[in-house]
C-alpha positions as CSV (number, residue, x, y, z in Angstrom):
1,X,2.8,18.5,6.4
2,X,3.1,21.4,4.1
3,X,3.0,22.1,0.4
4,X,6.2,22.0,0.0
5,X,6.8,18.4,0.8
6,X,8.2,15.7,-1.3
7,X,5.7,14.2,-3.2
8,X,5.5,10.4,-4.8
9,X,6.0,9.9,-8.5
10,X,2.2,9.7,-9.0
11,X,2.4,12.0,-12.4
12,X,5.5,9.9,-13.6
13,X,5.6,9.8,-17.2
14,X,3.5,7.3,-19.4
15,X,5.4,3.6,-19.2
16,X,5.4,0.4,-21.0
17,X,5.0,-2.0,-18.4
18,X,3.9,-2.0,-14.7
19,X,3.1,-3.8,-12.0
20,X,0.4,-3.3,-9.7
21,X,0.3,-5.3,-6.3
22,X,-1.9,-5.0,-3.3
23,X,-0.8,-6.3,0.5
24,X,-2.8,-7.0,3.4
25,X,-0.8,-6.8,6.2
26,X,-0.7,-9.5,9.0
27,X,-1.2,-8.8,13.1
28,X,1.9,-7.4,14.6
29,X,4.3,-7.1,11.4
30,X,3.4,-3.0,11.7
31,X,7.1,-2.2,12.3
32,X,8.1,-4.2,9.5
33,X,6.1,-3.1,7.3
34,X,7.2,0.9,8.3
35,X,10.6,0.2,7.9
36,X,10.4,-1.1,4.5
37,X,8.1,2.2,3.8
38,X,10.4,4.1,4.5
39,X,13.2,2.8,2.6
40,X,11.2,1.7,-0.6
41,X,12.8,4.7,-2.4
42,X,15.7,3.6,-1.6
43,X,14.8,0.3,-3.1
44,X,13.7,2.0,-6.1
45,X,17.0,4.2,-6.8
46,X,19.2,1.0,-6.4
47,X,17.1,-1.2,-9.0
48,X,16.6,1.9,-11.7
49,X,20.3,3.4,-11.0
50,X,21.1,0.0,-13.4
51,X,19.0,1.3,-16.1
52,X,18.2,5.2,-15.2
53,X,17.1,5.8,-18.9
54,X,13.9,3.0,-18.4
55,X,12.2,5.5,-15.6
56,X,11.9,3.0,-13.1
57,X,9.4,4.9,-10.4
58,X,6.7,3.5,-7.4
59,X,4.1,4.5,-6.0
60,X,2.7,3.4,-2.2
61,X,-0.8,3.9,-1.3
62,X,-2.1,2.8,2.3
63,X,-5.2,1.4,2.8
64,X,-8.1,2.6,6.0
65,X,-7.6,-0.3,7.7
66,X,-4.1,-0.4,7.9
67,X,-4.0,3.4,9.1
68,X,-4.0,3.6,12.7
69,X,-2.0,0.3,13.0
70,X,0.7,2.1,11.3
71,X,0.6,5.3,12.5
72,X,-0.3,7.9,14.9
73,X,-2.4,11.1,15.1
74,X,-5.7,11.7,12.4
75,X,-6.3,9.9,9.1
76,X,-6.7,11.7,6.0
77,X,-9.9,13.0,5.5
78,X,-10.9,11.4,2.7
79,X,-9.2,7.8,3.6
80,X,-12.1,4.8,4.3
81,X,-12.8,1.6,2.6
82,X,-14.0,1.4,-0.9
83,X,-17.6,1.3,-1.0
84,X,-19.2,-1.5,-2.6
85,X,-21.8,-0.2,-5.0
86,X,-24.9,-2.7,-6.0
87,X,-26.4,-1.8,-9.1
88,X,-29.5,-3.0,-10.7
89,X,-27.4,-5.0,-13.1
90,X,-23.7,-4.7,-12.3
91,X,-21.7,-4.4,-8.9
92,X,-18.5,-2.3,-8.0
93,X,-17.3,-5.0,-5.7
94,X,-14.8,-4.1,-2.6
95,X,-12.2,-6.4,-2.0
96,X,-9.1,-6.5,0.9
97,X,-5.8,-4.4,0.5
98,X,-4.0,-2.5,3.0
99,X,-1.1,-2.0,0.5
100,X,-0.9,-1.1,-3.0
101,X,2.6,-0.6,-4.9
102,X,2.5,0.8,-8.2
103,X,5.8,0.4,-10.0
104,X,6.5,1.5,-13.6
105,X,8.9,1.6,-16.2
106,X,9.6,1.1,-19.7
107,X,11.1,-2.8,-19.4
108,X,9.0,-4.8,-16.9
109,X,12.1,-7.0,-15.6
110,X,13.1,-3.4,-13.5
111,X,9.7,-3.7,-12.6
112,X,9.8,-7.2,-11.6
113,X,12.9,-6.8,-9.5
114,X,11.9,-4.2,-7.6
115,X,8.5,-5.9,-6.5
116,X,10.6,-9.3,-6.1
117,X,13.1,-7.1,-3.3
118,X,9.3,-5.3,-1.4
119,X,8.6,-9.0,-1.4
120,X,11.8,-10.4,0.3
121,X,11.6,-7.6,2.7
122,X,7.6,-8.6,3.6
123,X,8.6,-12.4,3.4
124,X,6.1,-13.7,6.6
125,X,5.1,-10.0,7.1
126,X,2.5,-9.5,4.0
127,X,0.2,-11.1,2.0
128,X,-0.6,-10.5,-2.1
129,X,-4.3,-10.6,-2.6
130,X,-3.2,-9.5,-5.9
131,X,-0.8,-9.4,-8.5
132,X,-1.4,-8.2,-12.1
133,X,1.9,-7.1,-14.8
134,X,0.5,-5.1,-17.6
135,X,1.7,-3.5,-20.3
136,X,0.8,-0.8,-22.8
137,X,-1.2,-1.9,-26.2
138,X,-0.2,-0.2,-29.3
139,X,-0.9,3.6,-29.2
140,X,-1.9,3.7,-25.8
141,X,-5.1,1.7,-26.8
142,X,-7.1,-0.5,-24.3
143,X,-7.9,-3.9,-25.2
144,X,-11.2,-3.0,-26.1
145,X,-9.6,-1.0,-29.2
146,X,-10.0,2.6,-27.8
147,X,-7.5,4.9,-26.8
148,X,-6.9,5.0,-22.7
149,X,-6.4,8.5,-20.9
150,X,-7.3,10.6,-23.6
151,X,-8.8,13.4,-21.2
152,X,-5.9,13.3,-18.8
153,X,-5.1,16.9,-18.0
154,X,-2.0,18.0,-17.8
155,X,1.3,20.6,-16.3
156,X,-0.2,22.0,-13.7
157,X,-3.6,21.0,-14.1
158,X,-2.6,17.7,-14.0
159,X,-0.7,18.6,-10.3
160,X,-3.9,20.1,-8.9
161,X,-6.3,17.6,-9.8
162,X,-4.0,14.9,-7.6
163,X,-2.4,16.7,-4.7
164,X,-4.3,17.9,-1.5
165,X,-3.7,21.0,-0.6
166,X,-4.9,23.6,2.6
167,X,-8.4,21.5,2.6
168,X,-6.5,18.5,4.5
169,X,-3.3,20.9,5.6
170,X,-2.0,17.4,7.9
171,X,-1.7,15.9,4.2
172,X,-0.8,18.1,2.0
173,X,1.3,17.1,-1.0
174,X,-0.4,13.4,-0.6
175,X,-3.0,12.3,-3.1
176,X,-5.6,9.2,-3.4
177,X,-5.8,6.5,-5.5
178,X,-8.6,4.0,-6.8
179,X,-8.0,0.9,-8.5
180,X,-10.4,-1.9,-9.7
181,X,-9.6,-5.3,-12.1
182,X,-11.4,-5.7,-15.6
183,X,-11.9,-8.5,-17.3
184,X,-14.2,-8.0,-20.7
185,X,-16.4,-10.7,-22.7
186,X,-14.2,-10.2,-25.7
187,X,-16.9,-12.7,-27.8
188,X,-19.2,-10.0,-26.9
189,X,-17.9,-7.1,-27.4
190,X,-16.5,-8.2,-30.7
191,X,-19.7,-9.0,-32.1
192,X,-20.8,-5.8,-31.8
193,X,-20.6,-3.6,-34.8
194,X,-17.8,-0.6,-34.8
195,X,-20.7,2.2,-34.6
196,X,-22.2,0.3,-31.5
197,X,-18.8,0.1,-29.7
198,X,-18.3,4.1,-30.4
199,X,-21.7,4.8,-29.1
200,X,-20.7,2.6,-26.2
201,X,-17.9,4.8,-25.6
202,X,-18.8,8.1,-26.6
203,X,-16.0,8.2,-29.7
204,X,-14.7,7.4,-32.7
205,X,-12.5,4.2,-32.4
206,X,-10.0,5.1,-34.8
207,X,-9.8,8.9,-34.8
208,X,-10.4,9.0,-30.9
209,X,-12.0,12.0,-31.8
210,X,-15.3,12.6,-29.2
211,X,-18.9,12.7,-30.5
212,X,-20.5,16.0,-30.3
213,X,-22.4,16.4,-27.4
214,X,-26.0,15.8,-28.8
215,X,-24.7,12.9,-30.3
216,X,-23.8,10.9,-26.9
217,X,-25.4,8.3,-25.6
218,X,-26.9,8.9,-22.1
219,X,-25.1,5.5,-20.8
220,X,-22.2,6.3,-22.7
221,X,-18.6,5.8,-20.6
222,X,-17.5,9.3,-21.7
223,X,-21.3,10.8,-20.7
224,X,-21.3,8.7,-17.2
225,X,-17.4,10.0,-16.1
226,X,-18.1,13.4,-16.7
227,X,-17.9,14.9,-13.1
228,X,-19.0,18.8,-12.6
229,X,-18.5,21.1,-9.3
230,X,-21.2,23.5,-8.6
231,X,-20.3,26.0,-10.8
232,X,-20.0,23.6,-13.8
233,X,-16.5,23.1,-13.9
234,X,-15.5,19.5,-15.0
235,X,-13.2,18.1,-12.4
236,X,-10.2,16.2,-13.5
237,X,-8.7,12.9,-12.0
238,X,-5.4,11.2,-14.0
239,X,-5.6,7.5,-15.0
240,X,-2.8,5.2,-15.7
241,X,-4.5,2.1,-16.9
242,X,-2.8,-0.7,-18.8
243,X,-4.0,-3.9,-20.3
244,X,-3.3,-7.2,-18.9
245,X,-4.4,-11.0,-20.4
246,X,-3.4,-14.5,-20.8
247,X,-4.3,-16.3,-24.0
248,X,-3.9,-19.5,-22.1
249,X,-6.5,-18.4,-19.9
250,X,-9.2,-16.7,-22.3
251,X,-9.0,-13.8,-19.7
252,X,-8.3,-10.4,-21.3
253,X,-8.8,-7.1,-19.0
254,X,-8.0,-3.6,-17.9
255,X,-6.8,-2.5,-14.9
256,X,-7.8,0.4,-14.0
257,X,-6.0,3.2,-11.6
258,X,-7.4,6.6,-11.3
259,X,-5.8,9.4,-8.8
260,X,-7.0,12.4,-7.3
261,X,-7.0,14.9,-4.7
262,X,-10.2,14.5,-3.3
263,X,-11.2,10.7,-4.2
264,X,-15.3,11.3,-4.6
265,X,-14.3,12.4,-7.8
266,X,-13.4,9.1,-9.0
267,X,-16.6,7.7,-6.6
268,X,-19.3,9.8,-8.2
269,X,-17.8,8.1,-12.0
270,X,-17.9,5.0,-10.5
271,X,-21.8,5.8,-8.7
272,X,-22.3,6.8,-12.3
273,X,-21.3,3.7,-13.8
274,X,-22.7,1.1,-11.8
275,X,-25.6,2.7,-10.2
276,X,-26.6,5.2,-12.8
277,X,-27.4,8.6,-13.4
278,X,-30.2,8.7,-13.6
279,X,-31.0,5.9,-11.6
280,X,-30.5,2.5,-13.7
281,X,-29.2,4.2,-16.5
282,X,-25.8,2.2,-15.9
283,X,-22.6,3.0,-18.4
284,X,-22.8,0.6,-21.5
285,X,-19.4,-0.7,-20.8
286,X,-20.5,-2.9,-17.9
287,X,-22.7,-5.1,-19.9
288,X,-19.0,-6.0,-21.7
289,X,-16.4,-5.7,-18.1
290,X,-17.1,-7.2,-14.7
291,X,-15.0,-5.2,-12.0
292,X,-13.1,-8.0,-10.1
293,X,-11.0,-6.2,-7.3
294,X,-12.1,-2.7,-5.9
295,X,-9.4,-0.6,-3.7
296,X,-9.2,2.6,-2.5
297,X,-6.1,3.8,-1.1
298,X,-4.1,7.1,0.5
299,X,-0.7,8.0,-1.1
300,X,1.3,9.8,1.5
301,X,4.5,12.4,0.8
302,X,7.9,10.9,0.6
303,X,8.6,12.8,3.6
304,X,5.6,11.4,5.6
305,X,6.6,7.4,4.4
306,X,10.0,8.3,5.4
307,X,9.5,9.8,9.1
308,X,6.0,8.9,10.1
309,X,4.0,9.5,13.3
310,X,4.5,6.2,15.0
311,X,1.2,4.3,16.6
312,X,1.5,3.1,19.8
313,X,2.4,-0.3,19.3
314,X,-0.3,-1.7,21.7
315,X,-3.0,-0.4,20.0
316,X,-1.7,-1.6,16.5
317,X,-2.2,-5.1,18.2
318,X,-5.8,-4.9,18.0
319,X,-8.1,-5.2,14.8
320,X,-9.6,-2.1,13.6
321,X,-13.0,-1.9,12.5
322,X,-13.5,0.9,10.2
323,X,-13.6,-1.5,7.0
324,X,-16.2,-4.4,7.6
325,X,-15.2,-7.9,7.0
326,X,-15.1,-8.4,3.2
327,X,-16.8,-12.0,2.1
328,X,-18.0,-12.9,-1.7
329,X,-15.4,-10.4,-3.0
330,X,-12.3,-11.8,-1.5
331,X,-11.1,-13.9,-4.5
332,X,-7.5,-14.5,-3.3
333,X,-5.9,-12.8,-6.9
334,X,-2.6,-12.8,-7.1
335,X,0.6,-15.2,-8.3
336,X,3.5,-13.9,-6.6
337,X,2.0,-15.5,-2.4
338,X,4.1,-16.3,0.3
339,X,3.5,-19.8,2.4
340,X,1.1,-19.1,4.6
341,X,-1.1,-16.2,2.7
């Protein structure tokens, strides 16, 4: 791969609705599930051509344990299961996916129609574990009241903080991505005052204006997902979150997507948040959201999905071991199944 390769749509515009659904991918569909790979862009130009103006756009990520059964030569370097983090209080739980699609737009029926031709292409071939449409909340707010994404960077910062370059020169142009489902104890959080909720997340809720430094919280969101290199420089990641909920239900979350070009970024937030820094000092949020799903997932170059390295079909027969069998986090999430999933 080189620089110059044809990237995914990961820095598509902001959208009103999305969909995001993760696959694991049953013993001896790998051909199956390359072909349809390879031709979801095709997919995607014949649902949006309808309605070009609503921005229609997909991302696929692959999951480690799908890798080799897919494809031939080296995994990116920075591809391997989510890690399960076990806090004193709170757990970053890691749950099965060898799949995720991301698809966005501003009407969610494009959406829908895309993900409803992926899933008559996988028909017998995949599995959802899980399914979740959301949709943007007033001014980009999440449903806990606060503005989502505000520190997105942005032009050509925003390029460089998700696409590998010479460090992984094999995958260069690809990216990572990290996503986990939130649900929040709305009672809770409600009955907390305004001020508590700002110093909860580091900012004002209806200016979105940050507290000054000395006025943080030390297990304050904004404090905890603050990531530095050596030389002090804050490293970037971009997020695309968007609320989801059923009144029916009571259940009211976010779903959260982050991507980057080297994914420890997004780890060290996340070793931040549940395990704390320092040690126990876990991010104030947590007591109100309980991480549901966790996935970590590579997002390859057009040109790679399109003409990959093909594994030897005898060793994509076998099981591969590099992610350990998931138990208690396996919650089966996920509307849109097929019979036998």
């Amino acid at each position: 791969m080189t620089q110059t390769a044809r990237t995914q749509d990961v820095l598509a515009p902001p959208a009103s609705s999305a969909i995001f659904l993760v696959l694991t991918v049953r013993q001896g569909s790998e051909e199956e599930v390359r072909d349809l790979l390879s031709d979801v862009g095709g997919l995607n130009r014949a649902v949006g051509f309808r309605a070009p103006e609503d921005r229609l756009s997909v991302v696929v990520g692959v999951g480690a344990r799908i890798w080799s059964r897919l494809y031939d030569g080296p995994k990116p370097k920075g591809l391997h299961p989510f890690e399960r983090l076990e806090g004193p209080v709170h757990t970053a739980v890691s749950t099965p996916g060898d799949l995720l699609f991301h698809v966005r737009a501003k009407r969610l029926d494009l959406c829908f129609e895309l993900v409803r031709h992926v899933m008559d292409r996988l028909a017998d071939h995949a599995d959802v574990v899980d399914e979740v449409h959301g949709f943007r909340y007033f001014d980009e707010r999440d449903i806990l009241g606060f503005v989502d994404g505000t520190e997105n960077p942005e032009g050509d910062d925003a390029q460089a903080a998700v696409t590998i370059g010479e460090e992984d020169p094999e995958f260069a142009g690809g990216s990572y991505v990290i996503v986990q489902k939130y649900v929040h104890d709305m009672e809770a959080w409600e009955a907390l005052s305004v001020e508590e909720q700002e110093r909860a997340f580091g900012r004002h809720k209806l200016s979105d204006i940050e507290f000054a430094d000395d006025d943080k919280a030390s297990n304050s969101h904004l404090v905890l997902n603050t990531i530095e290199d050596d030389a002090g420089n804050e490293l970037d990641i971009v997020r695309d979150n968007m609320v989801f909920g059923s009144v029916s239900s009571g259940e009211f979350g976010t779903y959260f997507i982050g991507y980057a070009a080297d994914p420890d970024v997004i780890e060290q937030m996340l070793r931040n948040m549940f395990l704390g820094d320092p040690p126990g000092n876990h991010d104030r949020i947590l007591d109100f959201s309980t991480a549901l799903t966790g996935g970590l997932f590579f997002v390859p170059t057009t040109d790679f999905l399109e003409d990959p390295p093909v594994a030897d079909e005898t060793e994509s027969a076998v099981p591969q071991s590099d992610e350990p069998p998931v138990m208690d986090d396996s919650l089966g999430i996920g509307s849109l199944r097929r019979s036998t999933s």
